[in-house]
Structure formats: C-alpha cells, structure tokens
KOLBASE-803033 format. One record per residue (C-alpha): residue number from 1; x, y, z. Coordinates in Angstrom, 3 decimals. Example, Ala and Ser with C-alpha at 12.3 -4.5 7.8 and 13.67 -1.06 7.14 Angstrom:
// KOLBASE-803033
1,12.300,-4.500,7.800
2,13.670,-1.060,7.140
//
This chain:
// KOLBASE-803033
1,-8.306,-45.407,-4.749
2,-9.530,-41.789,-4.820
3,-9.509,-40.155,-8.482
4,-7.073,-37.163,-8.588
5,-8.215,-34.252,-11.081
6,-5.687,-31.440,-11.662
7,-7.794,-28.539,-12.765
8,-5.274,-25.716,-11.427
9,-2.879,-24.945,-14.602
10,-3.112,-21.267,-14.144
11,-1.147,-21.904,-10.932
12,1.013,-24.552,-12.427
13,1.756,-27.369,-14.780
14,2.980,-30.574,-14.637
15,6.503,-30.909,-15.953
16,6.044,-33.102,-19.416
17,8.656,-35.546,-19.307
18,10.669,-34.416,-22.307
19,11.596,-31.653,-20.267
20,12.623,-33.547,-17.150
21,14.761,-35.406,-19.452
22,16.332,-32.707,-20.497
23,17.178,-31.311,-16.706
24,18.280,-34.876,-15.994
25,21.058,-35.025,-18.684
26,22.342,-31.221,-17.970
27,21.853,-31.931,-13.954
28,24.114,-35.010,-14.561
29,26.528,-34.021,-17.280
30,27.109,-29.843,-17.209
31,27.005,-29.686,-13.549
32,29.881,-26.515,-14.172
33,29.603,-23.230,-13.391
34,28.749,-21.125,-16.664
35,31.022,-18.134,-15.195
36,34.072,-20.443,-15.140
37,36.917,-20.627,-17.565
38,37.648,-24.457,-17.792
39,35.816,-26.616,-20.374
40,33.028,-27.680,-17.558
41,31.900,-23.788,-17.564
42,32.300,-23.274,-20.992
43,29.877,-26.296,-21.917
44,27.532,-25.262,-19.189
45,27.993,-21.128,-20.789
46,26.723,-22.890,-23.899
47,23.617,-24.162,-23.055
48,22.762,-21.049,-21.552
49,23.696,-18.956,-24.227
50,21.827,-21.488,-26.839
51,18.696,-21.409,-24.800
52,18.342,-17.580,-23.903
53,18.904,-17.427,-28.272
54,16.522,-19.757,-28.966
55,14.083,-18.123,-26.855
56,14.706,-14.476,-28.141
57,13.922,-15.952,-31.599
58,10.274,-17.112,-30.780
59,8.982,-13.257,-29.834
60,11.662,-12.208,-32.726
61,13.942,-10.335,-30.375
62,18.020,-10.577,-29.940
63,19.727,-12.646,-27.306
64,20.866,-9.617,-25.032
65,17.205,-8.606,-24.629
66,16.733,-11.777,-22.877
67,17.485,-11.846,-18.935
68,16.547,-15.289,-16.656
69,15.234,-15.275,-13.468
70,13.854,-17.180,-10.622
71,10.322,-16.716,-12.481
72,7.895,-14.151,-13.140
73,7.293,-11.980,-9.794
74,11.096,-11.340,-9.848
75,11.122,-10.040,-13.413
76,8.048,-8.124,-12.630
77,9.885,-6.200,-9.855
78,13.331,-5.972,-12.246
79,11.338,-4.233,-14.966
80,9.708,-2.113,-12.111
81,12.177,-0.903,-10.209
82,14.160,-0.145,-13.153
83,11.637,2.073,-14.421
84,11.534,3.878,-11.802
85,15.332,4.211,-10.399
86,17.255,3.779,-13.893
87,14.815,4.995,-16.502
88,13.506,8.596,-14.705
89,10.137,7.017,-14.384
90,7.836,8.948,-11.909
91,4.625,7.896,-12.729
92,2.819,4.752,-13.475
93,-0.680,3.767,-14.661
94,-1.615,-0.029,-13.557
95,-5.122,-1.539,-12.914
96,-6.518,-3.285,-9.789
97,-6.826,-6.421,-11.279
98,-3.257,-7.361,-12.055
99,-0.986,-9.812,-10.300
100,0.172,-8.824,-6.867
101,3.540,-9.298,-8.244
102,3.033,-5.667,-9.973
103,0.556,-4.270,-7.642
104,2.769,-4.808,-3.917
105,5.939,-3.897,-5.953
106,3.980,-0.236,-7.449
107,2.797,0.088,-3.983
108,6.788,-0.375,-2.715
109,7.934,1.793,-5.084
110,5.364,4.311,-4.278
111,6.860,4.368,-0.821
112,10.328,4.783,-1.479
113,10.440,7.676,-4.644
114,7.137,9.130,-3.864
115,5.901,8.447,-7.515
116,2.310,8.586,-8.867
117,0.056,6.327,-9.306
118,-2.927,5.778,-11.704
119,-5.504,3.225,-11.656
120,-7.182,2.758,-15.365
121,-11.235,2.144,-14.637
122,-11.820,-1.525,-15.544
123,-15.768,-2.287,-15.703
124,-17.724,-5.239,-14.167
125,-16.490,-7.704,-16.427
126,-12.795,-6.874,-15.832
127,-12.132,-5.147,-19.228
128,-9.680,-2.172,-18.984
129,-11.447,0.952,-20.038
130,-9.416,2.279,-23.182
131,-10.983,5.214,-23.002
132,-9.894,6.433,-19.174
133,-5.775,5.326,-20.288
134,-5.488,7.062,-22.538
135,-7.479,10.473,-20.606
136,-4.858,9.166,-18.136
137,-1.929,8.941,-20.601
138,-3.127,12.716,-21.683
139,-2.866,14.663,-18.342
140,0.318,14.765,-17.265
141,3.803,15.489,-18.870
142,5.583,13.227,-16.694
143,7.711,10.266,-17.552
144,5.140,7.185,-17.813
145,5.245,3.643,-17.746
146,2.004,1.629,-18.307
147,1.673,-1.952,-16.486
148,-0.916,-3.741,-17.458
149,-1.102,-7.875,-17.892
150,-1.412,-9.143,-21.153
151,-3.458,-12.488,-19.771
152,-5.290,-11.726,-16.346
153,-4.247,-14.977,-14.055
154,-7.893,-15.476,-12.386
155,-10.595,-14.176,-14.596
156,-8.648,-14.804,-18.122
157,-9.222,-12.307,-20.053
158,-7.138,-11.235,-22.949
159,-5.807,-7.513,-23.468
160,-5.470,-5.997,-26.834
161,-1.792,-5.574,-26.621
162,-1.633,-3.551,-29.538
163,-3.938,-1.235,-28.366
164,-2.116,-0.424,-25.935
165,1.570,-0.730,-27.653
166,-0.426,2.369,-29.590
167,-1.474,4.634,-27.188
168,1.878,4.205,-24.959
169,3.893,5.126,-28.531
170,1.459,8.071,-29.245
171,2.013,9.671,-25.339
172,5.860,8.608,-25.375
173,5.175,5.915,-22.419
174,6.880,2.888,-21.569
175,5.131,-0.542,-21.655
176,5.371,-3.147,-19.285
177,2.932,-6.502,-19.853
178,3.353,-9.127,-16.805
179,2.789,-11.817,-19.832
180,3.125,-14.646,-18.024
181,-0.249,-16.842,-18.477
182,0.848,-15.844,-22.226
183,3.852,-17.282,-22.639
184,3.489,-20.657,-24.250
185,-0.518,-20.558,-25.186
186,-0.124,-17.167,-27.182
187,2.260,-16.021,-29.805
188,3.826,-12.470,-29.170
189,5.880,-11.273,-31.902
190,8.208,-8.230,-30.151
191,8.835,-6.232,-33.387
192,4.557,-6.381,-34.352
193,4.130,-5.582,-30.803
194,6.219,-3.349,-29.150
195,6.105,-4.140,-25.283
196,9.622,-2.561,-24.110
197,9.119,-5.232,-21.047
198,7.655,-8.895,-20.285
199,7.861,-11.514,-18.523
200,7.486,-15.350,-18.529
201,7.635,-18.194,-16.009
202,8.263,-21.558,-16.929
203,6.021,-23.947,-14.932
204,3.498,-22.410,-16.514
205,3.853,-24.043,-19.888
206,5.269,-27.475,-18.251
207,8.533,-26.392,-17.803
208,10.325,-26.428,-13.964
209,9.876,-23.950,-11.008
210,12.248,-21.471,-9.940
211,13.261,-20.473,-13.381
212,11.641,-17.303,-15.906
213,12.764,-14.627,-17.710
214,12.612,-11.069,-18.429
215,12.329,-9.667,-22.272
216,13.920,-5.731,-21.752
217,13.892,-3.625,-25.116
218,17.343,-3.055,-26.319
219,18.700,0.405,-24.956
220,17.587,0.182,-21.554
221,20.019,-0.153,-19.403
222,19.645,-2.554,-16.470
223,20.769,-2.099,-12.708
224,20.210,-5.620,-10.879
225,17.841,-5.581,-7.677
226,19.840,-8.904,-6.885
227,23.578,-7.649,-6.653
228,26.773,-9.855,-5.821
229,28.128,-10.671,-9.061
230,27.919,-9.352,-12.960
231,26.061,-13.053,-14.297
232,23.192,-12.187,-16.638
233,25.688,-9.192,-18.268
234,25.282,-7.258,-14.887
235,21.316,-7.654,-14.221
236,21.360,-10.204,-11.771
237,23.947,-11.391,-9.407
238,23.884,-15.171,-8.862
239,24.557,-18.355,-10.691
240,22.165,-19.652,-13.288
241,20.451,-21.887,-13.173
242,21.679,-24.175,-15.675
243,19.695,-27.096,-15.774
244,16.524,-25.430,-15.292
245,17.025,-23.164,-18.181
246,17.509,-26.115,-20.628
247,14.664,-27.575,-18.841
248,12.882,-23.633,-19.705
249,13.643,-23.614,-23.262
250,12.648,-27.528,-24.248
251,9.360,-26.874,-22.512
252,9.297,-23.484,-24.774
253,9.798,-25.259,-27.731
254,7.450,-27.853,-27.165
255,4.496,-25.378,-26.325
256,5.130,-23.156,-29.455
257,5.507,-26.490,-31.743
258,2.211,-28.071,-29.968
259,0.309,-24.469,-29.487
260,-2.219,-24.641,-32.349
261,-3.104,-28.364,-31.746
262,-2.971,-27.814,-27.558
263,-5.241,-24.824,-28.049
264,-7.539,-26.643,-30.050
265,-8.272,-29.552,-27.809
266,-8.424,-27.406,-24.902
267,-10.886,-25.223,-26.534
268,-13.169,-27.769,-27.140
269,-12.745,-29.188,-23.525
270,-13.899,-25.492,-22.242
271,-16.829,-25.571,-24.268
272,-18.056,-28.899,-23.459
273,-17.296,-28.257,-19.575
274,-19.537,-24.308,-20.037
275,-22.327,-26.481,-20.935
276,-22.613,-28.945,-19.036
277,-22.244,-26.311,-15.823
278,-25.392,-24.188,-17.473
279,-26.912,-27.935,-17.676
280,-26.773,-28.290,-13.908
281,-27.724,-24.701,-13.686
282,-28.319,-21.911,-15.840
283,-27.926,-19.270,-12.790
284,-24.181,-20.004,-12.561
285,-22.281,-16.891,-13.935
286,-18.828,-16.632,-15.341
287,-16.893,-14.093,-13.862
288,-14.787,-11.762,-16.275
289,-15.107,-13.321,-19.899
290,-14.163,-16.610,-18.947
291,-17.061,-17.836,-21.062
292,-16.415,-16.497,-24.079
293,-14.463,-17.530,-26.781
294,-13.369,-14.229,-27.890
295,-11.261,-12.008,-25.130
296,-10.199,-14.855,-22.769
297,-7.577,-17.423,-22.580
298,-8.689,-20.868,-23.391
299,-7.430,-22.199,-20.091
300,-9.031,-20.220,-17.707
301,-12.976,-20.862,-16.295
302,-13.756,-18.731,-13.570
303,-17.086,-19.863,-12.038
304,-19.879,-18.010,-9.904
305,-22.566,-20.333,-8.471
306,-25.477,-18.701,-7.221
307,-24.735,-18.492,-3.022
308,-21.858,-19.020,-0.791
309,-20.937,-22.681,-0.318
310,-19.009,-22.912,1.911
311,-15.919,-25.101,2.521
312,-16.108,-25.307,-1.606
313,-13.065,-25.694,-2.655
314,-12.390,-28.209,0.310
315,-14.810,-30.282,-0.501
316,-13.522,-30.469,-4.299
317,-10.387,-31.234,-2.852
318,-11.416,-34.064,-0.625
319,-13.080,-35.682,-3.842
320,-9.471,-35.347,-5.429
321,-10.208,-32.119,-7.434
322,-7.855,-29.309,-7.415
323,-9.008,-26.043,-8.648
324,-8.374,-22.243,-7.077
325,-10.719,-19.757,-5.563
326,-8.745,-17.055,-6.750
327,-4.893,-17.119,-7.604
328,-2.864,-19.534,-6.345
329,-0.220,-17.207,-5.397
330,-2.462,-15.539,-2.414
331,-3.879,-19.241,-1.317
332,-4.383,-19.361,2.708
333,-5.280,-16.014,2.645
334,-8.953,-15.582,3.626
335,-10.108,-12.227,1.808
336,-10.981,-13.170,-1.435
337,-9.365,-12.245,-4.623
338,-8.709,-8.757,-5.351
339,-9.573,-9.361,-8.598
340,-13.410,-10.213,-7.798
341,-13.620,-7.761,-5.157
342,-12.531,-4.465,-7.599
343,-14.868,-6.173,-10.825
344,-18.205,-7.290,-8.518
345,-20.710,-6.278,-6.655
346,-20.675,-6.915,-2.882
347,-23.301,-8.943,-2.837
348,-22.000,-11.152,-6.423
349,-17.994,-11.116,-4.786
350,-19.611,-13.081,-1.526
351,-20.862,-15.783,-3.504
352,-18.951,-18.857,-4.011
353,-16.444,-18.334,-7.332
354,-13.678,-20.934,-8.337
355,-11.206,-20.937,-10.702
356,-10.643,-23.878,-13.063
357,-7.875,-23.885,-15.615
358,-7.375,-26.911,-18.024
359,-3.775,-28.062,-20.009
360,-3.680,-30.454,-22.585
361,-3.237,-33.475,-20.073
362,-6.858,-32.523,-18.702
363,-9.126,-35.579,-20.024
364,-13.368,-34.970,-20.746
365,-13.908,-38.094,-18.344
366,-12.095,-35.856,-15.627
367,-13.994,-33.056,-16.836
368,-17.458,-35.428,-16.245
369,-16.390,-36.680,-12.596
370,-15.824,-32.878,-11.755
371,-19.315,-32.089,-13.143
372,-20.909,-35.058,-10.759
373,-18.913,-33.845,-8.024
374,-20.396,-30.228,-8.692
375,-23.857,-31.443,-8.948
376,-23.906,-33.077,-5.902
377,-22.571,-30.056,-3.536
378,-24.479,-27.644,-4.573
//
C-alpha cells in the first residue's frame, strides 16, 4: 500500500476528532434555526452566542466585535468593502505578496469607487519595507486603510504587527491584517495590538471548512455584502452555520490550550527537515525566511532547488506526498505564485520551489520518506 504524507497544512488541516465530535452532537441534537423563537432556536442561538464569546475572549475583545463567516476570503472582502463604502475610505496601501483574497478584492474595489492604491516595496526576501509605509502613510491626507497579512500563506514570514498598529495610529489609518495562517499557532491580544480588522478560518487550525470569522473594532459600523436577512446583527444575511461554529470554537480552544507544546514539536520537526535538505544539497535555497527561526511561522518551508524539475510536485504526489507549489488557493493555475514572481529574480522564480507546511500530526519518519523521495528526483 502506497504511504500517504500530508505536508500541505498551510492549505488545510485535518479535522482532529474532538472537533468532529463536537459537529456530530450539534448536527444531531440543535439541528434548529438560531433565528427562531421556539426552544429548538433558542438552544441552537446559544451555542452560537457561547462560541462567538468564547472566541472574543482569546484576542481579549467583546462578543459584538465578533462576526462568522463562510471563512477567511469572505471576511477579507467584508472588512474591504466596508472600508471603502461605509467607512469614507479612498485609499489603500497593500503589498504584492498578500493573499489574492485582498489583492482581487483591492483590485474590484479599485474599479468600482476609483480609489488609490499603494503598493509598500517588499525586498527579495519578502519583508515589507517599513521605511516606504510609512513615506507612503506620509503623502497624502486622504482617508487610509493599510492591508497587510500578519502570516504570509506561501513564504511564512511573520509581520511585526505592532509596528505597524504604530505607524497606522501615528497617520490616523485603519488596519486591516488577513490573519488567517495566525489564528491558532500565534497569540494576538486585540487591546496590545490594535488591528481594527482580522480574520480567521477554521480548517486551518483543524477545525471544519466553510466556517471563519471576522474580528471588526467596536464603532464601525457594518453594511453586509451578503444581504437577505439581519443574522450576524445585520452583517451577513444567511443562516449560521451552527454546527460548524461549535465545531470552530472546540478546534479554537484546543489550538490555544495545545499552542506552546504544538509549536514546540513542530519547531523541532522544521529544523531537523532544513538539515537534512542542505544534507542532500547545500545549493537548495529557502525562499522568504522560511529557514529561519526568527520572522517565519513554524509551519511553513518554502523550498528552491537549484533548476526546474519538472512535473515536481506530481511526482511527490504519485509517491503519496502532498505539498504546494505555491498557495493552494490558485492550484491548476499554471503561472506561478505571485508571491515568488514580485520577491525573485526571473531567473531564481523559474526554478522549481515547493511549499511544505507541517501540523502536529506530521511524524519525523514521514519527514525521512519525503527526504528519500527528494533525493531520488532530483
């Protein structure tokens, strides 16, 4: 039987049974409708209500700054498009390298108000030039908001969210952080850092698809993009998703409880798998700072061999590897990632890079069969 090797966490996580359990019980017992009156939609209105507290009170926020979603991309274009058509936005300073989730919906936006747009410099390892936002945040009088991603979903690395929580509060400019390869790895405290806006999604910290949520600073007021009913206290039309949000907050409080002994085990894997790819051969590169321990998430190792190989990433596959050659989210689509193209050269972004991203269920044997199955293709 061929060995399957799940190295593709960035894109998503297995479900930990815990939290299936918990979906399970809510699918099968509070199968109401939270907007009804009768005791079935009060009991399902509960377990809403508990969970969206709960999760306020790990990033130390109140329960009506918490809104769900269907996941991260659609609280990434909520935040946006309020901004922009509720807040009196008309300008916004992004990078190149974030999700596509805030770069197609700036570009859509850009479209439809005729807003500006500013792209901070980011250098060849992917790290946001300080220096150019805030020359950017200094130029112009008009109403800001600053997107930038607190965890970059290919490369990894880390932004200093304070940093920028600074120089947004010094030029009066709002701050959104597309946190979502955060949430669940990385503690964010919302009154030590003051993002007005950020997002989660919960397969990626082994909770289900289909569910997220948006954290929106007290005092904004929120028009829903999806519109049809006043769930979620007006921002978004549709019935919750019940189970899925129990299933959201279990996996929540498992990651935070678990966080400093996940991190730890993962870390070590990382290491151990760094060497043993400079072992096979110390030309392979690390795109971003994927390789080092300071300034990148734990679970993110974004290779560059030293040619094109191709077929790659097919040929990990047939062995029963999964890993990404750039996000997931733009998989079957044959340009490359945007990311590698806007941080490398020409002639480094047409060499072979892939993306492996490790949880806590990834084992060092699985890390050593991947390693043997590198060796041998290139």
């Amino acid at each position: 039987m061929m060995k399957k090797v799940y190295l593709d966490n960035a894109a998503t996580t297995p479900i930990i049974s815990q939290v299936i359990q918990t979906i399970t019980e809510v699918m099968t017992e509070t199968y109401g409708n939270p907007s009804s009156s009768h005791q079935f939609g009060r009991k399902a209105r509960t377990i809403v209500e508990e969970a969206r507290k709960g999760i306020a009170k790990h990033f130390n926020v109140t329960a009506s700054e918490v809104v769900f979603t269907a996941g991260g991309s659609e609280a990434d274009n909520l935040i946006l498009r309020n901004a922009v058509e509720n807040l009196g936005v008309n300008r916004i300073i992004t990078s190149k390298i974030e999700h596509h989730a805030v770069l197609h919906t700036v570009e859509a936006i850009e479209k439809e108000h005729s807003i500006t747009v500013s792209f901070v410099d980011v250098n060849e390892k992917g790290e946001i030039d300080y220096g150019h936002l805030e020359k950017l945040l200094a130029e112009s009088e008009q109403k800001t908001l600053v997107s930038l991603m607190y965890i970059n979903n290919e490369i990894g690395n880390i932004l200093d969210l304070k940093k920028i929580c600074s120089l947004c509060k010094s030029y009066n400019a709002l701050f959104h952080s597309d946190t979502v390869q955060a949430i669940g790895h990385y503690r964010i405290d919302l009154q030590e850092t003051p993002i007005d806006f950020m997002v989660a999604s919960a397969h990626k910290f082994h909770g289900p698809k289909g569910v997220g949520f948006a954290v929106i600073k007290k005092g904004f007021g929120i028009k829903p993009i999806l519109v049809g009913g006043e769930q979620e206290r007006g921002a978004r039309a549709g019935t919750e998703n019940v189970h899925n949000i129990a299933g959201m907050y279990k996996a929540l409080d498992i990651a935070i409880a678990q966080m400093d002994m996940d991190a730890k085990y993962i870390c070590d894997l990382k290491r151990y798998f760094i060497k043993q790819l400079k072992n096979i051969d110390n030309n392979i590169r690390f795109n971003g700072l994927s390789a080092e321990e300071d300034g990148c998430s734990y679970i993110v190792l974004n290779v560059r061999f030293t040619k094109d190989l191709p077929m790659f990433l097919f040929n990990l596959d047939l062995k029963g590897i999964a890993a990404s050659g750039g996000s997931a989210c733009q998989s079957g689509s044959n340009q490359g990632s945007h990311v590698l193209n806007a941080i490398l050269s020409t002639e480094e972004a047409m060499k072979t890079s892939v993306r492996f991203s490790l949880s806590k269920f990834t084992t060092k044997e699985e890390i050593d069969y991947t390693l043997d199955v590198i060796k041998n293709l290139i």
